[in-house]
N, C-alpha and C positions, 0 to 999 in steps of 0.2 A: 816526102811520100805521103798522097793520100790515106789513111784510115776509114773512110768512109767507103766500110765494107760489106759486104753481102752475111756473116758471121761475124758474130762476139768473137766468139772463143774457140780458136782453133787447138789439137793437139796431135803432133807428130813424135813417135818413138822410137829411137834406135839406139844401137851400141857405140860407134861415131868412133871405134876404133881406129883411125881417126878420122874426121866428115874429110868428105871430096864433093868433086863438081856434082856427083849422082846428090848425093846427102844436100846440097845445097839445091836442085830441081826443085827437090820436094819439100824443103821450108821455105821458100820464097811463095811457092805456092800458098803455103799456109798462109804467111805474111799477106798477100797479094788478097785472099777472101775473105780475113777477119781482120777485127779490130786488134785482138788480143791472139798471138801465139806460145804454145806451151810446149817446150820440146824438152821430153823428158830421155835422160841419158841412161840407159838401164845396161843392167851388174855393174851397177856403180861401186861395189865394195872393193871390184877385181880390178888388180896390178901385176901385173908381171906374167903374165899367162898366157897361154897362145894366144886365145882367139881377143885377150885383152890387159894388150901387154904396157897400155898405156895407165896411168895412172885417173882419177876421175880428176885432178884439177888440171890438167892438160889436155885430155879430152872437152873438158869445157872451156879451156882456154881456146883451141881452137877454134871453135862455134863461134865464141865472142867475138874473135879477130877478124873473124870472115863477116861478121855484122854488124863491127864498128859503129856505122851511124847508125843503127836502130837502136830507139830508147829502149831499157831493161824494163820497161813495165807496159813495151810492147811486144818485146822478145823475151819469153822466161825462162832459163834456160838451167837447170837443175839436174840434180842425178838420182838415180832411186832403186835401191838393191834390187836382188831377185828373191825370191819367195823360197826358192831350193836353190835350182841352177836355170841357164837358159834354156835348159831342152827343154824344159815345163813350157809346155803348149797349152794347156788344161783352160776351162773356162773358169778356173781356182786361182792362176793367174789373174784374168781376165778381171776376175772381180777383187783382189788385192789391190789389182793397177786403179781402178772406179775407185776405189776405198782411198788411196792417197790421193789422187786426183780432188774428188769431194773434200778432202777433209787440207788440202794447200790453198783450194780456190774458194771452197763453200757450194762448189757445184761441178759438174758434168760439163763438158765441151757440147758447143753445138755443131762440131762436126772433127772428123776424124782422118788424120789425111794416111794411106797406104803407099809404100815404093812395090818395088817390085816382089815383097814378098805378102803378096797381095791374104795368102792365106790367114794371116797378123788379125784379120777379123775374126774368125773362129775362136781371138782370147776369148767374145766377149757370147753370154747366153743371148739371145732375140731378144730377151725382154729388159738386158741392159744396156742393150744401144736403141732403143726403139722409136726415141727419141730426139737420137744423132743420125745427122745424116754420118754418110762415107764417103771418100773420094779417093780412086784409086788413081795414081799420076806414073803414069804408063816412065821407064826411065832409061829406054834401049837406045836417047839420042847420047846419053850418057852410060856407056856399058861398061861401066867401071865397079868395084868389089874394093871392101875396107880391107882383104885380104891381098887384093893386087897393087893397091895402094903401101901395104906393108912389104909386100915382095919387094917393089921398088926402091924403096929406103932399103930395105938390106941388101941389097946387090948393089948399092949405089948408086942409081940408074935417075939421078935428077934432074935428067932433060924429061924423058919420061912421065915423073912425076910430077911435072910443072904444068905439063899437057892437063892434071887430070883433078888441079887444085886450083880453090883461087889465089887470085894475085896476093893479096891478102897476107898470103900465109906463106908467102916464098921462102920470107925471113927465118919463120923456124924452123926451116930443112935441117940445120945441123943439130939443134935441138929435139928434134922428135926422132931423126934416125941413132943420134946417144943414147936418148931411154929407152929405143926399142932396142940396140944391141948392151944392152946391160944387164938386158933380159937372159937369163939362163939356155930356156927352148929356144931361144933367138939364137943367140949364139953357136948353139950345138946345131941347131938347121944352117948355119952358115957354113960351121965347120963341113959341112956334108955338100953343100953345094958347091965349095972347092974341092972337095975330093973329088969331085965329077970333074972340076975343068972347066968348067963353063957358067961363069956369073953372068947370068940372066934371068929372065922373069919366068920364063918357062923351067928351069931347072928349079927354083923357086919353088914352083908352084905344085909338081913333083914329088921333091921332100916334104913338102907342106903337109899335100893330100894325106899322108899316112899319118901323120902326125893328126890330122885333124879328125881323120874316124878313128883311132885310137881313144882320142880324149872324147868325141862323140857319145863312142858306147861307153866310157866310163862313167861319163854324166848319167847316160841311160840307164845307168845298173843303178847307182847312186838313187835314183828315183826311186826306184823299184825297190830299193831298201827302204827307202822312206815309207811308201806308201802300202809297206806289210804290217 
């Protein structure tokens, strides 16, 4: 693979609960415009949890496996707590995230790559990206969720899931769907998706939803303590 790229220093950020083919559109992307990509794996503290039920060295294990052949000092691939929780939107974020950035590399990325949660720019003030460009990488030929990716491993469904991962990482199916049913909420959303009768993605999804604004506004309130 050429390096002789249009950017130094790319950097893409997600949760990679665990990456799939969406998560992979948009660092190849990065890969693809810079010399240097920096993909930082955030709530890296969290295990066992809904929305990050994976552990961070399997999360990052995934990432590596799916980029086997790129050298690690083309691909950097790390993890890096939350400041509170995820719901912090805030440009207080924004400027934590610049603050570790600066102080891993010695400097600021010369661009910024967005999925589809294109809002992810508003971490940062105008005057701390002003610098950086943006790029937002449109991902609706891949309309796939690190949530429907987890649905799948819990209802078993890995014809499904093989559709929506690379080849790569077929091998840890049995591996990644253990850790996620070891999971406590994991297990108690399954018990509930056989009460229904019906293992599938859509029942899944379902039980999910309640579970996920539940823990939503808890995070919400949780802020809101903090910040009195």
């Amino acid at each position: 693979m050429s390096y002789d790229s249009a950017f130094e220093f790319s950097f893409v950020c997600g949760r990679y609960g665990h990456a799939d083919l969406g998560h992979k559109l948009l660092i190849d992307k990065g890969i693809k415009i810079s010399r240097k990509t920096y993909v930082a794996i955030g709530s890296a503290q969290e295990k066992g949890t809904l929305r990050n039920p994976f552990c961070i060295e399997t999360r990052k294990k995934v990432l590596r496996e799916m980029y086997w052949d790129i050298p690690k000092d083309k691909l950097i691939i790390d993890g890096i707590n939350d400041m509170s929780n995820e719901q912090n939107r805030s440009t207080s974020w924004g400027k934590y995230l610049k603050q570790h950035i600066i102080e891993k590399f010695g400097r600021f990325p010369d661009v910024i790559l967005y999925g589809r949660e294109g809002n992810r720019s508003s971490w940062f003030e105008e005057k701390d990206i002003e610098m950086t460009a943006e790029l937002l990488v449109p991902r609706n030929l891949v309309p796939i969720s690190g949530t429907e990716i987890r649905g799948m491993l819990l209802v078993d469904d890995e014809i499904s899931w093989r559709r929506n991962v690379p080849k790569d990482i077929y091998y840890l199916y049995p591996d990644l769907r253990s850790e996620l049913m070891e999971t406590p909420i994991y297990q108690e959303i399954y018990d509930k998706v056989i009460e229904v009768g019906i293992r599938d993605l859509d029942t899944f999804m379902k039980v999910y939803n309640n579970y996920a604004e539940a823990d939503k506004q808890k995070k919400i309130a949780q802020l809101k303590q903090l910040q009195k």
